[in-house]
N, C-alpha and C positions, 0 to 999 in steps of 0.2 A: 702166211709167209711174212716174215719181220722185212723192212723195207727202212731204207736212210736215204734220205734226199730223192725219194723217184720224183719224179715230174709228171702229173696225171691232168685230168681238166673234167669241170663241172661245170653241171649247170646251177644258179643258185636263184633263187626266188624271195625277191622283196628282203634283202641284205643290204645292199648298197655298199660293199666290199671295197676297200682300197688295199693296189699294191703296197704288201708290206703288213699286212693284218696278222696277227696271230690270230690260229684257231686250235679248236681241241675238243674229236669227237669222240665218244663210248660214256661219258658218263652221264649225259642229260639223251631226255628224246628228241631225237629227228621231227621233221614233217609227219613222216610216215605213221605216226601215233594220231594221228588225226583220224582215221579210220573210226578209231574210239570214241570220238566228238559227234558219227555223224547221228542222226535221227532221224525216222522216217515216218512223220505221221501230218497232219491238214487241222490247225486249232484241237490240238489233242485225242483226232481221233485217228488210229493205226493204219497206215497208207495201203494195209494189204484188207482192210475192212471194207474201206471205201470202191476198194477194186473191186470185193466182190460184191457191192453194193450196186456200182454201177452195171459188172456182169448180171444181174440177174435182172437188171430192169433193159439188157441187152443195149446199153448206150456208153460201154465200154470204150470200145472201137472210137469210139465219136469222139470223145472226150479227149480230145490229145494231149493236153495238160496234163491229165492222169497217168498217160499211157506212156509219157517220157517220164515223168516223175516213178513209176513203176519199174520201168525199165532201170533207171538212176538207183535205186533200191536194189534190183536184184543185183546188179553190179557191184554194188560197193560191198554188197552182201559176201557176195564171192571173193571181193579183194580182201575183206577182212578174214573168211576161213582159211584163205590162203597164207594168208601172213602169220596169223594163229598159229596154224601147223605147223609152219618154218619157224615157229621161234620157240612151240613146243619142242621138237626134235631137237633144233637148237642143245637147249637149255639139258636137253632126255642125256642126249649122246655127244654132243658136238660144243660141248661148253665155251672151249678155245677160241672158237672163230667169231667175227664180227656180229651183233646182232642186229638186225634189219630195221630195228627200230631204234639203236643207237649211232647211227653207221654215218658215217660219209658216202654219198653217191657218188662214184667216178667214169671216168670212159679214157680209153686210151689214148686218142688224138684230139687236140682242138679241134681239126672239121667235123669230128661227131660230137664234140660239144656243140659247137656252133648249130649245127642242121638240128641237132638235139632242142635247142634255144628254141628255135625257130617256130619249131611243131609246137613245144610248150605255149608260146606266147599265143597262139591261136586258139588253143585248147582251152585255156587254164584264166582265168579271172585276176591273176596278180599284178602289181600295179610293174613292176620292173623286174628283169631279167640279165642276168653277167655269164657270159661264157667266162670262165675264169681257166687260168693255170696253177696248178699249187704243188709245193716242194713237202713231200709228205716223208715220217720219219715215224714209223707203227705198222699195225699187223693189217695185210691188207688178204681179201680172199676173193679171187676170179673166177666168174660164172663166165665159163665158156663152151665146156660140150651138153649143158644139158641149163635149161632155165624150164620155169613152171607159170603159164599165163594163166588167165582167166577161165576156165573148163568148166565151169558149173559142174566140180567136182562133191564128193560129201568128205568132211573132214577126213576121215580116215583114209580116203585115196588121197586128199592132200599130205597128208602123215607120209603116209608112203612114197611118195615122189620129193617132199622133203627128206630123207634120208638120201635117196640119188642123187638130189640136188646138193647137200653139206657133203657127202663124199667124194666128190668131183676131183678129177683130178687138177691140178695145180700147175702142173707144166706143160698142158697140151699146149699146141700153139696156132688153137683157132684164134678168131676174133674174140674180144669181151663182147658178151651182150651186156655186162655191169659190173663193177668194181665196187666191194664195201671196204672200208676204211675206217681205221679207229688209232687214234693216235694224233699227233700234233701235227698242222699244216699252218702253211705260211703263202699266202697271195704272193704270187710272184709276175703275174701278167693279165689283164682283163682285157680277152681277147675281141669280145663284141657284147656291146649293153643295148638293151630296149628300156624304156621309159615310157608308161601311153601319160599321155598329155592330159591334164586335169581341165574337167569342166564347170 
């Protein structure tokens, strides 16, 4: 859906954004391409080795280091078939619309920026955080009746709900659970920033 001047609000991560910034997303990657970067192994050896390494001497369990580091893997595992799929379909059938790895992330009111902020900063490792407002003028696409989490799906049931997911319709009028954006934006207000404090 082509859009001139909407008003939408993010959250952004280690930017340091002033009202009044030109921005401009679809041609470079997002965050989201970080998936790409991640790696999962202990001094070169493969993190699902080591697991069953310690499975079989039964000191798995014990080992909690492992056992979050394992856990940390299969997750990200799943965030990457998931994103895969969506941008195979993408690209298969659905060329038009924003891609998730060049995308702007949006939400429709500043208090779910904000509360959005919030959870991030606790979560997530980045040194600073801006709920921001921005005056958006590009194609934008709204996940609202149907979004795709983390399932420990196999790609191809990913695939598949990728399709339900890009043909969503565009005028319900649930809630977003997320807005992708691609096109020119401009800071127009920084609703609430965090900064953690250097040691």
């Amino acid at each position: 859906m082509q859009v001139k001047d909407l008003i939408l609000y993010q959250v952004a991560t280690d930017r340091n954004y002033k009202v009044g910034d030109q921005l401009h997303f679809g041609d470079q990657p997002n965050g989201q391409m970080k998936i790409f970067d991640a790696a999962f192994n202990k001094n070169g050896t493969p993190l699902h080795w080591l697991t069953l390494q310690h499975a079989k001497k039964r000191g798995f369990w014990k080992n909690k280091a492992l056992l979050f580091d394992t856990y940390d893997a299969l997750a990200n595992y799943d965030l990457f078939m998931r994103e895969i799929a969506l941008e195979e379909v993408r690209k298969e059938k659905f060329p038009f619309l924003p891609s998730r790895f060049r995308c702007m992330y949006l939400s429709d009111t500043g208090d779910i920026a904000k509360k959005n902020m919030d959870i991030m900063k606790q979560r997530a490792p980045q040194k600073q955080y801006q709920a921001i407002s921005v005056k958006l003028c590009g194609e934008v696409f709204y996940v609202k009746d149907f979004g795709i989490g983390r399932s420990g799906l196999s790609f191809n049931e990913y695939k598949e709900l990728a399709e339900k997911f890009w043909s969503q319709d565009q005028t319900s009028k649930k809630e977003s659970k997320e807005i992708l954006f691609v096109g020119d934006a401009e800071v127009v207000e920084i609703l609430k920033e965090y900064k953690k404090e250097e040691k």
